[in-house]
C-alpha positions as CSV (number, residue, x, y, z in Angstrom):
1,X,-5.6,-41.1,-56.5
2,X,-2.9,-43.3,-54.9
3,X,-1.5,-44.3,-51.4
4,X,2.1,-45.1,-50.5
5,X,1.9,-48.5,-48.6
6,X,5.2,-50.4,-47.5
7,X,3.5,-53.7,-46.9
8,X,0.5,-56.2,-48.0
9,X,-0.4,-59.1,-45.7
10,X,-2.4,-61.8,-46.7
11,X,-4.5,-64.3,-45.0
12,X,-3.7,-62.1,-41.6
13,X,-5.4,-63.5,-38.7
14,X,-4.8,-60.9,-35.7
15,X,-5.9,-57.4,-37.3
16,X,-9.7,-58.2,-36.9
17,X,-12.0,-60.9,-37.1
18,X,-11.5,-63.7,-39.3
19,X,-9.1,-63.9,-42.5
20,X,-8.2,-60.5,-44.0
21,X,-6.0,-58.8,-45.9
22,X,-4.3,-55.9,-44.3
23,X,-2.8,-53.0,-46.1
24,X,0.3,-51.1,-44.6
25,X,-0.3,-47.3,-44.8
26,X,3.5,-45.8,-45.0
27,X,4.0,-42.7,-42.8
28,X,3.5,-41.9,-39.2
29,X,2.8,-39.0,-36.9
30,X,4.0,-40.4,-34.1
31,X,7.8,-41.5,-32.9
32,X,7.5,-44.8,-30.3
33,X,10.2,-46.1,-29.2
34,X,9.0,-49.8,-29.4
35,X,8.1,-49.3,-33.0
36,X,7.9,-52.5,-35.1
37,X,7.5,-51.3,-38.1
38,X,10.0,-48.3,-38.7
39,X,9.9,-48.7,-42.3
40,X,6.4,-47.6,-42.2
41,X,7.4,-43.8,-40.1
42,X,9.0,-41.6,-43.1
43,X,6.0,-40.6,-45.8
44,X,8.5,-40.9,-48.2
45,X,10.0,-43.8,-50.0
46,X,13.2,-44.8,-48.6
47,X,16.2,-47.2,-50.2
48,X,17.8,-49.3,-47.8
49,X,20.3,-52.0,-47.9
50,X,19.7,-55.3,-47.5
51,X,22.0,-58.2,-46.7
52,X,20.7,-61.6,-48.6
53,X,23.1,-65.0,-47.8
54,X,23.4,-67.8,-49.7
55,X,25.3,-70.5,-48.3
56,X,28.2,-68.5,-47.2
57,X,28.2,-65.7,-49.9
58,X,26.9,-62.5,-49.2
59,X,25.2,-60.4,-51.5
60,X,23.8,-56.4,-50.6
61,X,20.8,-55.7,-52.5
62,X,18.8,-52.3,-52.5
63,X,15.3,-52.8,-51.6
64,X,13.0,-49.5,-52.2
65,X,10.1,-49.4,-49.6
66,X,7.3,-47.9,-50.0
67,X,5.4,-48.6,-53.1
68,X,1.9,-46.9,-54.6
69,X,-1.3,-48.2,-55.5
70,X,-4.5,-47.3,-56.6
71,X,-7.6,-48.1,-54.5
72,X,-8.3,-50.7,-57.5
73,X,-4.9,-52.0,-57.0
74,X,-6.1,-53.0,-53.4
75,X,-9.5,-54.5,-54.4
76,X,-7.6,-56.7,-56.6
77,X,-5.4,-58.2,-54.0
78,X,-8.5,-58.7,-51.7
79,X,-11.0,-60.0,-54.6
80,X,-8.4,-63.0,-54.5
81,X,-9.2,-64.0,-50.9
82,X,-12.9,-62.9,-51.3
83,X,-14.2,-66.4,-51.0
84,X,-11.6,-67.2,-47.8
85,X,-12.8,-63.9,-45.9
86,X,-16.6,-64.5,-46.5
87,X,-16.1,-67.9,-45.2
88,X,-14.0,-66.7,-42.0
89,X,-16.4,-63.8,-41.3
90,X,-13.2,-61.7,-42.2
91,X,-12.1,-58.5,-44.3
92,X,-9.8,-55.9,-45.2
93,X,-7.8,-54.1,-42.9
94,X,-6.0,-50.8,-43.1
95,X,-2.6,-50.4,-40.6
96,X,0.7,-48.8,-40.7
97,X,2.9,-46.7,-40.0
98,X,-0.5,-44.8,-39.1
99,X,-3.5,-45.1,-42.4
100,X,-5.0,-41.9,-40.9
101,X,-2.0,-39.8,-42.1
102,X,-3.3,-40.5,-45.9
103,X,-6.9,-39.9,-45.0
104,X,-8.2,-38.7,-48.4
105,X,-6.5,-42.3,-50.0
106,X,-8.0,-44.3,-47.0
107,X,-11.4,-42.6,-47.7
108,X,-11.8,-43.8,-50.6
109,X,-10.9,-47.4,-50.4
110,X,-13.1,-47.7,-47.1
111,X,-16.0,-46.4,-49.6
112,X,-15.2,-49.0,-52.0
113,X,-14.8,-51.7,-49.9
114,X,-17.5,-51.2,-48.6
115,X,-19.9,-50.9,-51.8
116,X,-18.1,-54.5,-52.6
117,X,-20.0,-56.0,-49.2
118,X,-15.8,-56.4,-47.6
119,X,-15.8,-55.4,-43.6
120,X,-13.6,-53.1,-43.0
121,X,-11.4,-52.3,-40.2
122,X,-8.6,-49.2,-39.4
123,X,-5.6,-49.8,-36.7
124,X,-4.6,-46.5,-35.5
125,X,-3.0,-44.4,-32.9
126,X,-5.7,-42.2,-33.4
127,X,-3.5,-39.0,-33.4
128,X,-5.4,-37.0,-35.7
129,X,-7.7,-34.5,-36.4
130,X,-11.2,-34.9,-35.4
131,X,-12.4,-34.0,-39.3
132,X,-10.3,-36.7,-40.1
133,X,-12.1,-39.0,-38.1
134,X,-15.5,-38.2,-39.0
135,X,-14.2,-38.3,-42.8
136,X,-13.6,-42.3,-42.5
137,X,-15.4,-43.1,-39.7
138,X,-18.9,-43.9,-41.4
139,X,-17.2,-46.3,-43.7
140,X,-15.6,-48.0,-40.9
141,X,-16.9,-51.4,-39.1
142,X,-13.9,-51.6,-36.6
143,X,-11.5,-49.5,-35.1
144,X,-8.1,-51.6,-33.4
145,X,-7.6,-48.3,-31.2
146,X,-3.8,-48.2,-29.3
147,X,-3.8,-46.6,-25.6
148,X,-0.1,-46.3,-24.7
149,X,-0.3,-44.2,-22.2
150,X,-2.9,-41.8,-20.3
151,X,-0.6,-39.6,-18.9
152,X,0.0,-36.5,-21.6
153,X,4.0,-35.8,-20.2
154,X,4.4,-39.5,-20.3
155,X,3.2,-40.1,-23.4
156,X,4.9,-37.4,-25.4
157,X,8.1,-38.1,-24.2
158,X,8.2,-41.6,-25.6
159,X,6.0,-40.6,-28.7
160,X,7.0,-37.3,-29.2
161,X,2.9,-36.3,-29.0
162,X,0.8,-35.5,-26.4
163,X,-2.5,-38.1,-26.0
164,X,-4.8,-35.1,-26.0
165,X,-6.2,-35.3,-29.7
166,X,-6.2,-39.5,-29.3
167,X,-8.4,-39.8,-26.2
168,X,-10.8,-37.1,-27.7
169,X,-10.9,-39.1,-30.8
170,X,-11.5,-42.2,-28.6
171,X,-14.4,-41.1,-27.2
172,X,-15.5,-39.9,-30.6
173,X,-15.5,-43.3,-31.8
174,X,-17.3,-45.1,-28.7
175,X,-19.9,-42.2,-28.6
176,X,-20.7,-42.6,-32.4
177,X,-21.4,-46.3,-31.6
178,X,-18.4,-47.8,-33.9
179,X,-16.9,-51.2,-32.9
180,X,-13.4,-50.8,-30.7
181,X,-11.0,-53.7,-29.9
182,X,-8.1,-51.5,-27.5
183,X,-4.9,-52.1,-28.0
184,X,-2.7,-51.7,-25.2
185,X,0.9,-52.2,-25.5
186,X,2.6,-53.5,-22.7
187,X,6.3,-52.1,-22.5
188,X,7.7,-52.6,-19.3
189,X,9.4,-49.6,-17.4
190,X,6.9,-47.0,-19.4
191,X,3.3,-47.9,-18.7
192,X,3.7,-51.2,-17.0
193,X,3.4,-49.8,-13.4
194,X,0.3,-50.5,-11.2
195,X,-0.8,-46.6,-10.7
196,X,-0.8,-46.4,-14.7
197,X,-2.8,-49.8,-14.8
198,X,-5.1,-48.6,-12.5
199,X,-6.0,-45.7,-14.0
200,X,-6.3,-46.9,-17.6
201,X,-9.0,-49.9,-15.8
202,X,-10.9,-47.4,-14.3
203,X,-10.7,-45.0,-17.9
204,X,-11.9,-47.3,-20.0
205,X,-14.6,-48.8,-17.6
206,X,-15.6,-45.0,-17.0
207,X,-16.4,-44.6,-21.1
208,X,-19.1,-45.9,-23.5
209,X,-18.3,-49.5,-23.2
210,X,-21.2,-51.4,-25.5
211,X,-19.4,-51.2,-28.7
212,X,-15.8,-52.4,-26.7
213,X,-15.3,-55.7,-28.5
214,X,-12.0,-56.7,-26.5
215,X,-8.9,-55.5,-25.0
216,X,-5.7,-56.6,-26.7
217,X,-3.0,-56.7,-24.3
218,X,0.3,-56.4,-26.4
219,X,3.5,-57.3,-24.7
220,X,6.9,-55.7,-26.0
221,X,8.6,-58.0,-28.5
222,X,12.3,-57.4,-30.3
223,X,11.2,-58.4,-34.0
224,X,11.8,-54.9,-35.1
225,X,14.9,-53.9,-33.6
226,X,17.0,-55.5,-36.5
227,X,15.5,-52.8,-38.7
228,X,16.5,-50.2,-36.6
229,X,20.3,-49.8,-38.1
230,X,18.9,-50.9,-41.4
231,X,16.7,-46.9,-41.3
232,X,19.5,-45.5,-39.4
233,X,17.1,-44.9,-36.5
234,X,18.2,-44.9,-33.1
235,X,17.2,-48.1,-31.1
236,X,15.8,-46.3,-27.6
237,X,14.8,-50.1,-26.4
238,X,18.1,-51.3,-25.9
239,X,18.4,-53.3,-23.0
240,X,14.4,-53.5,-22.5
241,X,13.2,-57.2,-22.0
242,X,10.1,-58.4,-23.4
243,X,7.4,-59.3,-20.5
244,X,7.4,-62.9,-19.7
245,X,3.8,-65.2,-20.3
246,X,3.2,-65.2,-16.2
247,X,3.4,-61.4,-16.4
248,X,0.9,-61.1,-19.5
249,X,-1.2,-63.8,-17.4
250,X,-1.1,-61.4,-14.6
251,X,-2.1,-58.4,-16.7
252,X,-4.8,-60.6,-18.5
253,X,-6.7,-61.7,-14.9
254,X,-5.8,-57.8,-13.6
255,X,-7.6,-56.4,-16.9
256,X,-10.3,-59.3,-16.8
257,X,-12.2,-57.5,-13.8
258,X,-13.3,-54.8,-16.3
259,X,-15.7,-57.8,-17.9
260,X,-14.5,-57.3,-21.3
261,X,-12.8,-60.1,-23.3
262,X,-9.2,-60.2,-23.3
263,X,-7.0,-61.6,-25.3
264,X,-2.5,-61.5,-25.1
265,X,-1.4,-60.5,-28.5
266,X,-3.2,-59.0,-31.1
C-alpha cells in the first residue's frame, strides 16, 4: 500500500509538540479560499511549471508534485530524526491537503508509528466520515482540529462544504477523550466579526474541554498566493490583507477568557 504525499518536512516545530516530521497527504475535500497549500487539493499528481533564475537567466523546469511512498518509506525518513524527536518530546505528524482523504494509507502508518513508540498527531479539517474517524482515531495521540467557521451557509460558501460532518466529528474526538489543539484561522471579512467570535467562545467552552490542549489562532498570510497561477486556480483572496500583530493581540486576550492556552500561529 502507498500514499500520494506532495511534501516532507523535517525538524517542523509548529504541527505538535516538539521536533517532528510532518508528512503532506496530497488531496483535499474541501476548496478554501485562503488555501496555502493548493498543490496539496487535486488527488492526483499534477506537472507544473516552474521558473528557476540564475543571475539573470531564466530557465522553466517541470516539477511533478505529488509523489508515493510506502508506510516504510515514511519510517525511514522519521528513524533519521528519532534521537532529535525523543529528546524534544516530539513526533510524526500527518497534514495536507487533508490526510483523512487517504484513510486506509494513514491507518496504517499511524499503526506503525505507533508500534515503533513515535507520537503521532493528524491536522485535519475533519470533513469526513465518522467511520473514517473511528478507523484512525485509536492510533492517534493528537488531533490539530481547524474551525473556520460555525455557521453551515457561511462555511460552504467559502469551502464549498457545509460544517455539519466536521463539528460532529469534533465532538467525536473530545468525547472519546483524544488530545485537541483548535485551529482557528483568522481571515478577515469571513469569520473575523464579533457575533462569529462570540459564538465560536461560547461553542467551544460549551463542549468537553479536558482534553483541549490550546487554541491556535491563525491569522491570514499571502505565502501561497504565488502558487495560485502556477495550478491555474483562481486567487478568491485578492485584495484581502493579512491581520496586523495588535489585531491577533486583540483576538488572543478576547479568546484568553475561555482559560485555555493560546498561542498566534500554529
Amino acid at each position: 500500500m502507498k500514499g500520494l504525499i506532495f511534501n516532507i518536512k523535517r525538524y517542523a516545530i509548529h504541527d505538535g509538540p516538539g521536533i517532528r516530521v510532518t508528512f503532506f497527504l496530497k488531496g483535499c475535500p474541501l476548496n478554501c479560499w485562503w488555501c496555502h497549500n493548493p498543490e496539496g487539493i487535486s488527488t492526483s499528481m499534477e506537472k507544473v511549471k516552474r521558473v528557476d533564475r540564475i543571475g539573470s537567466n531564466e530557465f522553466e523546469v517541470i516539477e511533478t508534485v505529488g509523489k508515493q511512498y510506502s508506510v516504510d518509506d515514511l519510517v525511514e525518513v522519521a528513524e533519521k530524526d528519532r534521537i532529535f524527536i525523543e529528546e524534544s518530546n516530539g513526533g510524526v505528524t500527518f497534514s495536507g491537503g487533508e490526510p483523512l482523504l487517504q484513510s486506509d494509507f494513514l491507518e496504517a502508518a499511524l499503526r506503525n508509528f505507533k508500534k515503533r513508540g513515535f507520537h503521532t498527531a493528524v491536522d485535519t479539517s475533519g470533513q469526513a466520515d465518522r467511520k473514517v474517524v473511528e478507523k484512525i482515531a485509536g492510533d492517534t495521540d493528537l488531533f490539530l482540529f481547524d474551525i473556520k467557521h460555525l455557521d453551515p451557509d457561511k462555511h460552504k460558501s467559502h469551502t464549498g462544504a457545509s460544517n455539519r460532518k466536521i463539528l460532529s466529528n469534533y465532538d467525536y474526538i473530545l468525547n472519546r477523550g483524544k488530545d485537541v489543539i483548535i485551529r482557528f484561522p483568522v481571515i478577515p471579512g469571513y469569520n473575523d466579526d464579533i457575533k462569529h467570535l462570540n459564538q465560536l467562545r461560547d461553542y467551544i467552552t460549551g463542549k468537553e474541554r479536558r482534553n483541549i490542549k490550546r487554541l491556535d489562532l491563525l491569522p491570514y498570510h499571502k505565502i501561497g498566493s504565488s502558487k495560485y497561477k502556477r495550478f491555474n486556480l483562481e486567487n478568491r483572496m485578492e485584495g484581502v490583507e493579512q491581520p496586523g500583530i495588535p489585531r491577533m493581540n486583540e483576538l488572543k486576550s478576547f479568546f484568553s477568557e475561555t482559560g485555555f492556552k493560546i498561542k498566534i500561529g500554529g
